[in-house]
N, C-alpha and C positions, 0 to 999 in steps of 0.2 A: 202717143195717144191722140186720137183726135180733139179732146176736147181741151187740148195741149194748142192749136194750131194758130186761135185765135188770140192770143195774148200774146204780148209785148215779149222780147227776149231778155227781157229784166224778171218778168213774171215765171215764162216757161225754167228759167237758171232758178228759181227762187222755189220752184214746184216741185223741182226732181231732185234737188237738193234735201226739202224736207220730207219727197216721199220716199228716198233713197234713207235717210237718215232714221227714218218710223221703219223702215223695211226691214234695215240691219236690227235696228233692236228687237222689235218682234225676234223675229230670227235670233238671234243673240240667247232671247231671254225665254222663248222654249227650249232651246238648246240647250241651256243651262238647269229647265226644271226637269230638262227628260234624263241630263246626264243623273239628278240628283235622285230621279225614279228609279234609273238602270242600275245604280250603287245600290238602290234599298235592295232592288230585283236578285240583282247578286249575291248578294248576303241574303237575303231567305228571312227578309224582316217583313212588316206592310209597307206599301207604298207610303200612305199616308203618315207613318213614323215622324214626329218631327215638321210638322206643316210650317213653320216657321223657315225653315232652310227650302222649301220651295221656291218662296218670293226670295230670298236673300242669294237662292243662285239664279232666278228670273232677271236679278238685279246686277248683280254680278257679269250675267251674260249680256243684257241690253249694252251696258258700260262698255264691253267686250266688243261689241258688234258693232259701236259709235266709234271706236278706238280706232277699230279696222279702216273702215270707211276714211279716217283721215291720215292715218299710216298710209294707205294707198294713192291719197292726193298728193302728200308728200313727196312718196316714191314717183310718182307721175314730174313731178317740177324739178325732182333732182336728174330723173331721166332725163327731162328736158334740155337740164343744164350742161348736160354731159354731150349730148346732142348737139346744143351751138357750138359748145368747145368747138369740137368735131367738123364746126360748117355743118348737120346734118338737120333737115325741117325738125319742127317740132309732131311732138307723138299730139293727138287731137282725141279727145271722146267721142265715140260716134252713137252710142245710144244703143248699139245693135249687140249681135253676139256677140263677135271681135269688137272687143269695147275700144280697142286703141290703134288709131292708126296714121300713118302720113299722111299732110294735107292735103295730097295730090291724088290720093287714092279715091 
């Protein structure tokens, strides 16, 4: 993003971290109020049944979605390690589609 360009590379790593971080949960935590919709939806109850289990699978999914995000950092450094073994560069974030790729790429 451009308004990404102007700050230090301590800032922009500290920006995408927490808006990657707000992303997953958002995500996360509709994901989890709509799965709690689509069960009422199926069963032939009111959505609205139960509004307490809304937040509590909003919540459930945010957790869900933070989880990922660092499951996948993981998986990234263990890739990596497997990689030096190997003699092989390291995998790199690149921010784009293809989120991972050689340095030389």
């Amino acid at each position: 993003p451009p308004a990404l360009k102007c700050r230090s590379a301590q800032q922009r790593a500290f920006l995408t971290n927490a808006t990657l971080g707000l992303t997953a949960a958002l995500i996360g935590g509709f994901s989890g109020t709509g799965i709690h919709m689509l069960t009422n939806a199926m069963r032939k109850v009111p959505l609205s049944r139960a509004p307490w289990n809304h937040v509590g699978y909003f919540i459930v999914g945010a957790w869900a979605g933070n989880k990922y995000v660092a499951l996948e950092k993981k998986l990234l450094m263990d890739v990596n390690e497997i990689r030096a073994d190997k003699g092989m560069p390291p995998l790199v974030g690149s921010g784009y589609w293809v989120k991972y790729s050689t340095p030389s790429e």
